[in-house]
VEXVONU-576037 format. One record per residue: x, y, z of N, C-alpha, C in turn. Coordinates in steps of 0.05 Angstrom, whole numbers, plus 5000, padded with zeros to 4 digits. Example, Ala and Ser with C-alpha at 12.3 -4.5 7.8 and 13.67 -1.06 7.14 Angstrom:
! VEXVONU-576037
REC | 5264 | 4886 | 5156 | 5246 | 4910 | 5156 | 5264 | 4934 | 5156
REC | 5257 | 4955 | 5142 | 5273 | 4979 | 5143 | 5258 | 5001 | 5157
END
This chain:
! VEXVONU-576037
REC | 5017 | 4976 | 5000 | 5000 | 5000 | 5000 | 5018 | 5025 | 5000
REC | 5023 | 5042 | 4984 | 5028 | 5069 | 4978 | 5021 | 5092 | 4999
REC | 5025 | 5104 | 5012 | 5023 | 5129 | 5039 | 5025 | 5157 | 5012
REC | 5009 | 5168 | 5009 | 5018 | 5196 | 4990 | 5017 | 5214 | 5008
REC | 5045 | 5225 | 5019 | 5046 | 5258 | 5038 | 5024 | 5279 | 5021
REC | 5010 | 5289 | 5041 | 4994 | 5303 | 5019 | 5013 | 5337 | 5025
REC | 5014 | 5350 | 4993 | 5031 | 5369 | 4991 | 5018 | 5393 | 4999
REC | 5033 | 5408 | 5013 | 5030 | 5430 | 5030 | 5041 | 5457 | 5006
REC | 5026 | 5478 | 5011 | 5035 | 5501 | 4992 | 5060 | 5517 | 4999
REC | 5072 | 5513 | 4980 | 5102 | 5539 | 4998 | 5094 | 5567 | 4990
REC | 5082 | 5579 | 5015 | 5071 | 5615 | 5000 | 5105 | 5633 | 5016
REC | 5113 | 5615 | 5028 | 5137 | 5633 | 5038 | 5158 | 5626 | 5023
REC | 5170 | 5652 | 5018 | 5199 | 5642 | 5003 | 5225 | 5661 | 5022
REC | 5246 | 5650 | 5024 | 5271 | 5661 | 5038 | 5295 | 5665 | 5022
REC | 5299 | 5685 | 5023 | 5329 | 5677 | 4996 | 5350 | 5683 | 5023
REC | 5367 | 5662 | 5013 | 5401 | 5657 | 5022 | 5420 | 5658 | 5007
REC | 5438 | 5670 | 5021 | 5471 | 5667 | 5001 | 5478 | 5652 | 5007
REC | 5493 | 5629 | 4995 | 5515 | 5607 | 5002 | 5541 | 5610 | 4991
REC | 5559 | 5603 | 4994 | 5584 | 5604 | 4992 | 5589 | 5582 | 4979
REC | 5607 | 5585 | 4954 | 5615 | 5570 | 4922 | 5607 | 5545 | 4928
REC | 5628 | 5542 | 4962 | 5628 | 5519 | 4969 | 5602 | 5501 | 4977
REC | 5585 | 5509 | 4994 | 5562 | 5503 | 5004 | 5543 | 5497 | 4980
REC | 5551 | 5517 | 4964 | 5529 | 5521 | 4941 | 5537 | 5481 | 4924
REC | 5560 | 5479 | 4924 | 5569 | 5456 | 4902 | 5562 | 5426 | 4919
REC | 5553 | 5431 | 4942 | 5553 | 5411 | 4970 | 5530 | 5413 | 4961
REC | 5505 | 5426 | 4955 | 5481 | 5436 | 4966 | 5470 | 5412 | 4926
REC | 5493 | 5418 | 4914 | 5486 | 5415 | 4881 | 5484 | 5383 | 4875
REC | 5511 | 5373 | 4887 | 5511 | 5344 | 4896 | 5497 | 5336 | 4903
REC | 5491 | 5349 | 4929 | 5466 | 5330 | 4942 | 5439 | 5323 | 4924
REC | 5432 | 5335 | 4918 | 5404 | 5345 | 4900 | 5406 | 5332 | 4878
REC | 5430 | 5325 | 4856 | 5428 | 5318 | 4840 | 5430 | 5279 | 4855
REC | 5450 | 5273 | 4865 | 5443 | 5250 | 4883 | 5415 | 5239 | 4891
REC | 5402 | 5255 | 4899 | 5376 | 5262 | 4905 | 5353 | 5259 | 4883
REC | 5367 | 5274 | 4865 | 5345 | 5267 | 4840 | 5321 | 5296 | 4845
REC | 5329 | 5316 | 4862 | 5311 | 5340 | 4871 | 5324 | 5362 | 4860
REC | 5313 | 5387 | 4866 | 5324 | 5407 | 4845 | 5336 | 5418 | 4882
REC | 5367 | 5437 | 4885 | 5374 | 5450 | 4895 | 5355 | 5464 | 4915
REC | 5336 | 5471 | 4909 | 5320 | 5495 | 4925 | 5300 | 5474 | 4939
REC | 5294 | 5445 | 4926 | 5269 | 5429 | 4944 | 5289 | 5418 | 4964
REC | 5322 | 5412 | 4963 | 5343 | 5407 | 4979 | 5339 | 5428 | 5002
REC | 5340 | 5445 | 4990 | 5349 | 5466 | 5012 | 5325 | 5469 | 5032
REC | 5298 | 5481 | 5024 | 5270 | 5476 | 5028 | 5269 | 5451 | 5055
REC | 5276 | 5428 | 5037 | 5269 | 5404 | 5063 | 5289 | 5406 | 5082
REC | 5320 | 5414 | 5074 | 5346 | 5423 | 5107 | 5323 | 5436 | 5121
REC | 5319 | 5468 | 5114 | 5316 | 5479 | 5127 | 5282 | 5483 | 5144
REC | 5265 | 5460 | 5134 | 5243 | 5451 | 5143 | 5248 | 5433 | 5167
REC | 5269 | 5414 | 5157 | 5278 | 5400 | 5182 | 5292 | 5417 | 5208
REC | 5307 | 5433 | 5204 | 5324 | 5448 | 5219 | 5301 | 5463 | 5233
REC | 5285 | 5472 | 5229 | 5267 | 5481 | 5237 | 5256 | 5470 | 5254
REC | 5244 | 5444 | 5244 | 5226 | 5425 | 5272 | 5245 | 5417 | 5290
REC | 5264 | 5413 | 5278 | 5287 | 5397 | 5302 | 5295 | 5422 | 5322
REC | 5293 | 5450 | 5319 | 5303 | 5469 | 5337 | 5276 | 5478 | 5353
REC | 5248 | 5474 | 5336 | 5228 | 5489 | 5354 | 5219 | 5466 | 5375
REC | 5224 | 5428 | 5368 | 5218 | 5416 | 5383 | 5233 | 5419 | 5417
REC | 5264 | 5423 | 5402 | 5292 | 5433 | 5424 | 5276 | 5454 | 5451
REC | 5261 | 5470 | 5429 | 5270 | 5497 | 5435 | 5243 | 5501 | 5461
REC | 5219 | 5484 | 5455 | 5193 | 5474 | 5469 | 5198 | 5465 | 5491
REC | 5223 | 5437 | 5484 | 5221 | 5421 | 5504 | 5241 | 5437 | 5534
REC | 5253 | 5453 | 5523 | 5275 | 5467 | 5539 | 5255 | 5491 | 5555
REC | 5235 | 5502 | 5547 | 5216 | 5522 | 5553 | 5202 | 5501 | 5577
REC | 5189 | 5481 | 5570 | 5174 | 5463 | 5594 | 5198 | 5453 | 5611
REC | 5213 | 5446 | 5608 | 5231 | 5436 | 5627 | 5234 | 5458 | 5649
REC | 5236 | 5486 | 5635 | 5243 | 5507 | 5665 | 5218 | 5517 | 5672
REC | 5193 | 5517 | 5653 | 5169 | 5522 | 5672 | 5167 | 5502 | 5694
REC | 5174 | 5477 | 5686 | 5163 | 5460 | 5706 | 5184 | 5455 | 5733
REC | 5216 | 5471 | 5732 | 5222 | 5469 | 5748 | 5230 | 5498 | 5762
REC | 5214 | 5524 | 5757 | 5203 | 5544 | 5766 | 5180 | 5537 | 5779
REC | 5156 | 5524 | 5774 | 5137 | 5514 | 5790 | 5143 | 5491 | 5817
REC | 5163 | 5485 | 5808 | 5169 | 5462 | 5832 | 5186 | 5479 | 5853
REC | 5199 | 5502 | 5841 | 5214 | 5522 | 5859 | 5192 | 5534 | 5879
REC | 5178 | 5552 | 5877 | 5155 | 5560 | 5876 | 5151 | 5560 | 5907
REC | 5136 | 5534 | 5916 | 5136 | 5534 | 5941 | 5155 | 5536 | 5965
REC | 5178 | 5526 | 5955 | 5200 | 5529 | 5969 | 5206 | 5560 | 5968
REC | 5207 | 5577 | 5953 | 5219 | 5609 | 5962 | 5192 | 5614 | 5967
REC | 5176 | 5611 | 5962 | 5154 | 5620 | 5982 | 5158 | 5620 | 6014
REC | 5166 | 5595 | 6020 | 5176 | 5596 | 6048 | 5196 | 5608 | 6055
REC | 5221 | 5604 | 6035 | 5248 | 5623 | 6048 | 5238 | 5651 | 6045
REC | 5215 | 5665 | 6023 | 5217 | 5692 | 6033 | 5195 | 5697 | 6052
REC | 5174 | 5675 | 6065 | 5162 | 5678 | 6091 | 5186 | 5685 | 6110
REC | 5202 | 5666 | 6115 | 5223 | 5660 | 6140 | 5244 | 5687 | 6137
REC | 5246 | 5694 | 6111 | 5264 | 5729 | 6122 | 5236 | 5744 | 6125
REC | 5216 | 5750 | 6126 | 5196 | 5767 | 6125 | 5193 | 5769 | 6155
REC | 5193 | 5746 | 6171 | 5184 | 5735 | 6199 | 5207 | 5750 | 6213
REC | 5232 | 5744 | 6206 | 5264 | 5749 | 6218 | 5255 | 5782 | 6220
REC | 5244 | 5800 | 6200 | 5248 | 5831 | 6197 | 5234 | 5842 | 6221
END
């Protein structure tokens, strides 16, 4: 059985400079690939994207949730200097 990704519209476009080098890395690949340069570049930087906003999420809940676990505790240390004044 066949899965067809169903295709999403690209209304955003980004232009980049690359360097000779990057650019001939970027040419390889793609032609390896059998994709044109820009659907290469497109899916890097689609991936690079989810891989940094998943990073970037999971790093955001990790300190809410250990600012909430703080929480009660300076609650008490700034009861106990409030009491001391």
């Amino acid at each position: 059985m066949t899965v067809k990704r169903e295709s999403l519209a690209r209304s955003h476009a980004v232009k980049v400079g690359l360097t000779p080098s990057t650019y001939e890395k970027l040419r390889f690949v793609s032609e390896t690939l059998g994709m044109t340069p820009s659907a290469v570049a497109a899916m890097a930087v689609s991936e690079y994207a989810a891989s940094k906003f998943i990073s970037f999420n999971t790093a955001e809940k990790a300190s809410n949730q250990a600012i909430e676990a703080m929480v009660p505790h300076m609650a008490q240390l700034f009861q106990s200097i409030a009491d001391k004044e």
